[in-house]
C-alpha positions as CSV (number, residue, x, y, z in Angstrom):
1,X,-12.1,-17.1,-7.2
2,X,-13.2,-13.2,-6.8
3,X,-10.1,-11.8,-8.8
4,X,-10.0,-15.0,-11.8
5,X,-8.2,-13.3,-15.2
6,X,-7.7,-9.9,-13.8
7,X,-4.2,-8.3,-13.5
8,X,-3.1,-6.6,-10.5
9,X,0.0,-4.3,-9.5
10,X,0.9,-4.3,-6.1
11,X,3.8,-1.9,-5.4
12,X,6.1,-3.1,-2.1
13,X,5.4,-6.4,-2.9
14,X,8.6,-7.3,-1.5
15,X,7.8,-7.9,2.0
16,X,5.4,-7.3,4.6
17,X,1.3,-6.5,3.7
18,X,2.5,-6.2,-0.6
19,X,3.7,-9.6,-0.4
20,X,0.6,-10.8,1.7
21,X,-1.7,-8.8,-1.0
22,X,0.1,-10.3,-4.3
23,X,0.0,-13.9,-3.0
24,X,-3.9,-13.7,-1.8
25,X,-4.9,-11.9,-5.0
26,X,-2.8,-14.9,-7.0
27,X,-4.6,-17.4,-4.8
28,X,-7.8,-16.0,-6.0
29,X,-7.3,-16.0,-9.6
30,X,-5.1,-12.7,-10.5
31,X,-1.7,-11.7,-12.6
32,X,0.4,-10.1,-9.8
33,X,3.0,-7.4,-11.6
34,X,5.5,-7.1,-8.7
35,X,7.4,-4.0,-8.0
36,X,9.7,-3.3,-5.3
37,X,13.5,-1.8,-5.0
38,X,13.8,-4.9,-3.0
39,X,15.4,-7.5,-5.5
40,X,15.8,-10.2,-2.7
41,X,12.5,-9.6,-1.8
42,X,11.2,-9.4,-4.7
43,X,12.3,-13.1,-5.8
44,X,11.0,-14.4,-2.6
45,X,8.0,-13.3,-3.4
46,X,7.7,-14.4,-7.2
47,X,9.0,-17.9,-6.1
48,X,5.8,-17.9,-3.5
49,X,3.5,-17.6,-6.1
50,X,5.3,-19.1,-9.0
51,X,4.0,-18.3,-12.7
52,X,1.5,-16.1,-12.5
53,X,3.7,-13.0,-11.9
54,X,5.9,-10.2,-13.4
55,X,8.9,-8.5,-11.2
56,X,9.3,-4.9,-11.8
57,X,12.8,-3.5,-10.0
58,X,13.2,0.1,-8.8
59,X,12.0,3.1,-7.1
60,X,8.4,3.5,-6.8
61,X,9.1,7.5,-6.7
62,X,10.5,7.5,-10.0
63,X,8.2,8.5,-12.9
64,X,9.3,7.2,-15.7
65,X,9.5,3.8,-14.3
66,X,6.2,3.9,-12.7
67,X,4.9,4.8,-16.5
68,X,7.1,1.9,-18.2
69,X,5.9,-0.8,-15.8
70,X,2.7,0.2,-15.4
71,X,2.3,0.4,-19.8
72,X,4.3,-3.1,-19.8
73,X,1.7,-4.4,-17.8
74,X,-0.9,-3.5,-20.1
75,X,0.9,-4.3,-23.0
76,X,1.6,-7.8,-22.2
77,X,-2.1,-8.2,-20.3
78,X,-4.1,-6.1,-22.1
79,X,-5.6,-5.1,-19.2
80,X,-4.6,-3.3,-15.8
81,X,-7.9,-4.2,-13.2
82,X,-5.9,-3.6,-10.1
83,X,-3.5,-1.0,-8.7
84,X,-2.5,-1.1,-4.7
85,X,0.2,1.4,-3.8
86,X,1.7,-0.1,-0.6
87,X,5.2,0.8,-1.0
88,X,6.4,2.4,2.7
89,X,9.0,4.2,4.1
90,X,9.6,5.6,7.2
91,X,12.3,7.0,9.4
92,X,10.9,8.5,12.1
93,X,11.7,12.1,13.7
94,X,10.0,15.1,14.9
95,X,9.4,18.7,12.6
96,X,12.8,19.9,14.9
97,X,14.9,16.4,14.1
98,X,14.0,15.3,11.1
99,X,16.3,15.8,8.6
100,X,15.1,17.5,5.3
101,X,16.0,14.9,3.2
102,X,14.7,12.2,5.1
103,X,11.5,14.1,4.8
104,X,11.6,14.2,0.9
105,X,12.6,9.9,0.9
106,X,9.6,10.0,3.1
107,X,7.2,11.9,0.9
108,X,8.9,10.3,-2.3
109,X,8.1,6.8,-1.7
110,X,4.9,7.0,0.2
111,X,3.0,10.1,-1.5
112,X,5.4,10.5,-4.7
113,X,5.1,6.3,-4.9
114,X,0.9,6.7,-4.7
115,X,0.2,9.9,-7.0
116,X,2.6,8.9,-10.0
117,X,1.0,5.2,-9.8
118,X,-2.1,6.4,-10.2
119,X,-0.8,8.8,-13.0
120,X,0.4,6.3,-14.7
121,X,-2.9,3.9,-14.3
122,X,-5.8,5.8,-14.9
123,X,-5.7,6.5,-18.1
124,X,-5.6,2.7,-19.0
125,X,-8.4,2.2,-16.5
126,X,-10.3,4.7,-18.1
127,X,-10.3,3.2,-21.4
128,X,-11.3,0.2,-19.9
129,X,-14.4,1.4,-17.9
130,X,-13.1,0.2,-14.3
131,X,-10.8,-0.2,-12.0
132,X,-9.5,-0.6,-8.5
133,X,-6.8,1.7,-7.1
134,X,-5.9,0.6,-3.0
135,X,-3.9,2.9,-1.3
136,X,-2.2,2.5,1.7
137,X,-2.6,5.1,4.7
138,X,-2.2,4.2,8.5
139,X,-4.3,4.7,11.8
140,X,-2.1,7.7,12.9
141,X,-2.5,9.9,10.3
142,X,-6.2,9.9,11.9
143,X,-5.2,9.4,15.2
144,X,-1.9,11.3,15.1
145,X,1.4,10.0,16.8
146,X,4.6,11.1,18.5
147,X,8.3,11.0,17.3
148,X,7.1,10.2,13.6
149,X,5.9,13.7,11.6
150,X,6.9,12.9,8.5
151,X,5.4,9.1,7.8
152,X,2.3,10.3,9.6
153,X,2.1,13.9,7.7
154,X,2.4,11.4,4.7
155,X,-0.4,9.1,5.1
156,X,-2.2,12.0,5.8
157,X,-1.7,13.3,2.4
158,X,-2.4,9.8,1.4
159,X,-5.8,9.8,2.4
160,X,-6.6,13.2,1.2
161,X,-5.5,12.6,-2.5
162,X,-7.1,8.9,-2.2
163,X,-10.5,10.8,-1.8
164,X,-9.8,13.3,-4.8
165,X,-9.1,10.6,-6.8
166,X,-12.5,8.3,-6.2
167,X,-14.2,11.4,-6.1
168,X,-12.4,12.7,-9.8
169,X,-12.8,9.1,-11.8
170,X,-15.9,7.7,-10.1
171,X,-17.7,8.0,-13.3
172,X,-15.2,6.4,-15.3
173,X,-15.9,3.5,-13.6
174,X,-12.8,3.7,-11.0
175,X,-12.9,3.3,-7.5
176,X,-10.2,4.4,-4.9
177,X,-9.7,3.4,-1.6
178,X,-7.6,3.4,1.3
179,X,-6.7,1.0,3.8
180,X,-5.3,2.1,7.1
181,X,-3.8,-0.3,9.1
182,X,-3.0,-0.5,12.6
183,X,0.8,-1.3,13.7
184,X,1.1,-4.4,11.5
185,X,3.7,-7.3,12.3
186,X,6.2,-6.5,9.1
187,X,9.9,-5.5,8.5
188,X,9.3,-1.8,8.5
189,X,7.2,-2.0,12.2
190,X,10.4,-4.1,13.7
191,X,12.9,-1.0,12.1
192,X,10.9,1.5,13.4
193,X,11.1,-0.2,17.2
194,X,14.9,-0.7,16.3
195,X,15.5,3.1,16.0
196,X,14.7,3.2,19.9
197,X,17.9,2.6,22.4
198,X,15.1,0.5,24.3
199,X,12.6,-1.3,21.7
200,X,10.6,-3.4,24.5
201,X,9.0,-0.9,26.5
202,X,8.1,0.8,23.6
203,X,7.0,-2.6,21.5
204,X,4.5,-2.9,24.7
205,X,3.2,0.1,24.7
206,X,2.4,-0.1,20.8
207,X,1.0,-3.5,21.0
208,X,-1.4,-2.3,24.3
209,X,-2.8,0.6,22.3
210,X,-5.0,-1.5,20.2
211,X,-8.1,-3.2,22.0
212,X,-7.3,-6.1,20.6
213,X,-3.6,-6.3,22.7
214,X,-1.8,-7.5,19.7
215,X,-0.6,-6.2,16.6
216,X,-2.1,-7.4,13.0
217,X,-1.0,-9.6,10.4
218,X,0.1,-8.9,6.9
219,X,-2.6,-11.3,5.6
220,X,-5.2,-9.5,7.9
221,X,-4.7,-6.3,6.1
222,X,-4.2,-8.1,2.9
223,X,-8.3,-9.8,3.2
224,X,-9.0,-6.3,3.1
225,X,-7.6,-5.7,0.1
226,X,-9.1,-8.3,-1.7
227,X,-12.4,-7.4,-0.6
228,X,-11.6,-3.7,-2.2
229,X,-9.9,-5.0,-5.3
230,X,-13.0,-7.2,-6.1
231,X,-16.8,-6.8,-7.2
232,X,-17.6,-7.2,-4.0
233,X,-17.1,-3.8,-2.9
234,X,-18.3,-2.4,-6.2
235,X,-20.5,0.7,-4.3
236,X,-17.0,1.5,-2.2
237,X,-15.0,4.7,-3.1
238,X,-13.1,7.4,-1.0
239,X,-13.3,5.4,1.9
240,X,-10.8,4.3,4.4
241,X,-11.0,0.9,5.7
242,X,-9.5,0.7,9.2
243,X,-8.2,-2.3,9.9
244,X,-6.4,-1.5,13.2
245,X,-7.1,-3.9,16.3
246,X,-9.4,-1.4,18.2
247,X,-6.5,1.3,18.2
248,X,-9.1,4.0,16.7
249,X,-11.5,3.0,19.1
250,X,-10.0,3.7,22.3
């Protein structure tokens, strides 16, 4: 098993490509800590992979409880090997309708809930000599999008600071990632079609972009991750792994 006795936090592990992550790294050997505002979720997911698991309730773009959880973990495991931030939120919108404080929620949970994670790990990480932090960016803040300037401004930011950060600990024996994911069969991909007075045209459209005519699985994004979190990428940093159907390539 590539993860066996290593400890893992996976923010958003509620639903979606968090939940797919926190049950393939349990499958292969890890202690998932589970956060997500989510409680419902949450539970589903602890249930899936039964005892080796912590839940942690609240908002990922709150600093002290990203510090609390993230020190609980370590006190109780002694070790934190694992951090992936994938903790989303988006509500679509142009610069002209967006609302402003949509725009902060935006930035809260998807920068805010990356940067204070890290914050909060790396100093255990450094005392430790190693670790994996996994972001979570998205194959329009390369490729750029319509209708959605605020999540795509985000995971643009996302990148940038994931590429500070490996560039920052590499010699402490951290490496930092990102994945970017193509539109992925979740919960938040079927709100974001719901927020259209005609989802199906534009569901068509979204799943012909990418070569591969479909759109991705959670668990597809989530082998990904595993190959980041474990020794087998252990000469990757400040790379993004796109893992988007073709959509980049066309």
């Amino acid at each position: 098993m590539r993860l066996d006795g290593r400890t893992a936090i996976v923010t958003g592990a509620g639903s979606g490509i968090g939940r797919a992550s926190a049950l393939l790294f349990a499958q292969h050997g890890a202690f998932v800590a589970l956060v997500d505002r989510d409680a419902t979720g949450l539970a589903e997911t602890t249930a899936l992979i039964g005892g080796m698991s912590s839940e942690h309730l609240g908002d990922v773009g709150d600093a002290g409880f990203a510090q609390a959880t993230v020190d609980d973990v370590f006190t109780q495991r002694g070790a934190v090997d694992v951090l992936m931030t994938t903790a989303g939120f988006s509500c679509g919108g142009t610069v002209l309708t967006t609302d402003p404080a949509d725009w902060d929620a935006v930035f809260r949970v998807n920068v805010g809930g990356t940067w204070l994670w890290a914050r909060a790990v790396v100093p255990h990480m450094q005392r430790q000599g190693r670790g994996s932090i996994i972001t979570l960016a998205s194959q329009l803040a390369i490729a750029g999008g319509k209708g959605n300037s605020a999540y795509i401004a985000a995971k643009g930011a996302i990148i940038s600071l994931t590429r500070t950060m490996a560039l920052d600990f590499a010699t402490d024996g951290i490496r930092v990632n990102a994945i970017a994911p193509g539109a992925i069969d979740t919960p938040m991909l079927r709100r974001s079609f719901g927020r259209h007075a005609d989802p199906e045209p534009v569901r068509e459209a979204s799943r012909n972009r990418h070569a591969m005519k479909r759109f991705g699985q959670a668990e597809e994004v989530a082998e990904a991750a595993l190959h980041l979190a474990s020794d087998a990428s252990s000469f990757t940093t400040g790379t993004v792994m796109v893992v988007d159907g073709g959509w980049l390539a066309g």
